[in-house]
Each structure stands twice: as C-alpha cells, then as structure tokens.
N, C-alpha and C positions, 0 to 999 in steps of 0.2 A: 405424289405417289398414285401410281394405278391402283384401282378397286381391291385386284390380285395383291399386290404388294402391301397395302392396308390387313388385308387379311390376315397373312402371314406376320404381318408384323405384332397385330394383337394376339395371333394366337400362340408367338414367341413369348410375350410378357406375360401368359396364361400359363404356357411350357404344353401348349397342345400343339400337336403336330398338325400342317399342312393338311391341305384335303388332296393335293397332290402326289402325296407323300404315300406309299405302301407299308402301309400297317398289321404285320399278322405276328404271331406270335408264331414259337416253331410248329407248336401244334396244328393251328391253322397253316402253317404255309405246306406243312407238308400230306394236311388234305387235300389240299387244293391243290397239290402237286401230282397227287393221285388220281384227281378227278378229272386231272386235264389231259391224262396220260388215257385216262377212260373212254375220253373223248375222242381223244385222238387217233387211237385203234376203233370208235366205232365209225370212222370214215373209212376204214380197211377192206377192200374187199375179201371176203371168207374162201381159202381156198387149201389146198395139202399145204403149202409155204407158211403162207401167214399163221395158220389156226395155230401150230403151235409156240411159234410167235409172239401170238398175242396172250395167248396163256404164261409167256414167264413173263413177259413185262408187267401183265397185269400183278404176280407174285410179286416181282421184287420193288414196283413203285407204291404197292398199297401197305408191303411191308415194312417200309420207310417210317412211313406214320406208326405203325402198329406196335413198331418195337420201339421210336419214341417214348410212346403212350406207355407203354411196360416200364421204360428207365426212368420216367416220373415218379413212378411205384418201387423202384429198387430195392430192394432189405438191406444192401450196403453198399458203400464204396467201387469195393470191386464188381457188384453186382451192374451197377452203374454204368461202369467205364464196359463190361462188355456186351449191353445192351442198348447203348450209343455206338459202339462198334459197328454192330451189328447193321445199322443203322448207314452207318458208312458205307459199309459192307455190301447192300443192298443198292445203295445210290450209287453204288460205281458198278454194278452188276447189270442196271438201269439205264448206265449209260451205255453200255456195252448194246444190247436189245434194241434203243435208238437207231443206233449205228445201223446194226442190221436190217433192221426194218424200214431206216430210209432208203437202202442202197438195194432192197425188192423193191419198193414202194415211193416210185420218183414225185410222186403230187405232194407226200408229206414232207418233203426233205425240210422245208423251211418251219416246217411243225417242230420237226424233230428236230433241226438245230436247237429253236428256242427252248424246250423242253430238256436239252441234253445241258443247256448253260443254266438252267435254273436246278438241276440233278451235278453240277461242277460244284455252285454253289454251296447245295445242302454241304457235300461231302466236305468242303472246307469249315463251314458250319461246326459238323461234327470233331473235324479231325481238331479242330480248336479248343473242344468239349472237351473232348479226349485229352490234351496236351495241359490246357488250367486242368484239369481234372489229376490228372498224375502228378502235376507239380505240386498241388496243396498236400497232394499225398507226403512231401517228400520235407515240408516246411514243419 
C-alpha cells in the first residue's frame, strides 16, 4: 500500500475522515459559500451595471448562511421548515445573480460556474431538510 492509502486506511479503522475529503458542517459550508461569492465580486469591476449587481448577490449568498443560523434557533417545527426555506429560497435566488453577472462579466464565467454548482447544491441540501423535515411531521 501507498503512504496515501495506509493513511486512509487507519483513519477508516479510527472512523476519521480523509484529509482529502471536504469536511464542513452546513454552517461552515455556507460561510464559506459567502465568502467566496465576496471574493468573487471583488474582482468586479465597479460600474452603473455591476454596483447593483453585486449588491443583491452579496444579500441573497450572505443570507443563505444567516437564515441557516436562525433555523438552528427555531421555536418550532414549522418555524424550522420555513426558515430552511428560506434558505433555499435565497440559494436559488443566488444562482440566478451568477448567471447574470457572468454573462456582463466574461473573466468570471468559470468563477461563476463553480460557485453556481456549489449554490445547486446547497438548495438540494435544503430542499432534502425540508422534505425529512415534513415527513417526520406526518409519522
């Protein structure tokens, strides 16, 4: 066995994940989802197009996380399911804003793609939240 494959092998019989392996919790990924979208509008040139551009993206990818953080907090059930919505809500609102902003903005396109497939994700993330979320409702 390679070095690599020793590794991974002990740290199966530990139940610790890879060091290759992408580790975040939702909380963490959907900072980081934020921060990278931060990033990525401030390689934007500022102008009447983009400024207000980057003002909703910046709204609807920082809100992603924010209303997470809220549904953590829920007072109940229903409270829950539409504060995860929300959530959804935001990450396909997200991808929306991408789109737009590659198609001013041809240097980002390949930014934006990767950004728009990790904002697909979330929203299945969620919409999965949502769907256990209703069925226990229902058991």
């Amino acid at each position: 066995m390679t070095n690599d494959k020793q590794k991974n092998a002990e740290l199966q019989m530990t139940n610790q994940k890879p060091s290759t392996e992408r580790v975040f919790d939702l909380s963490d990924r959907t900072e980081v989802f934020a921060k990278d979208v931060i990033d990525l509008v401030r390689t934007i040139k500022r102008d009447v197009i983009n400024n207000p551009l980057i003002s909703q993206i910046i709204r609807s990818s920082t809100s992603v996380g924010a209303n997470y953080m809220e549904a953590d907090c829920a007072q109940s059930k229903k409270d829950f399911i539409h504060k995860i919505s929300l959530c959804k809500k935001e990450a396909k609102e997200t991808i929306y804003w991408l789109r737009i902003i590659a198609y001013v903005n041809k240097g980002v396109v390949e930014a934006c793609k990767r950004l728009e497939q990790e904002s697909y994700e979330l929203v299945r993330i969620f919409s999965g939240i949502i769907k256990s979320s209703r069925a226990n409702d229902k058991k």
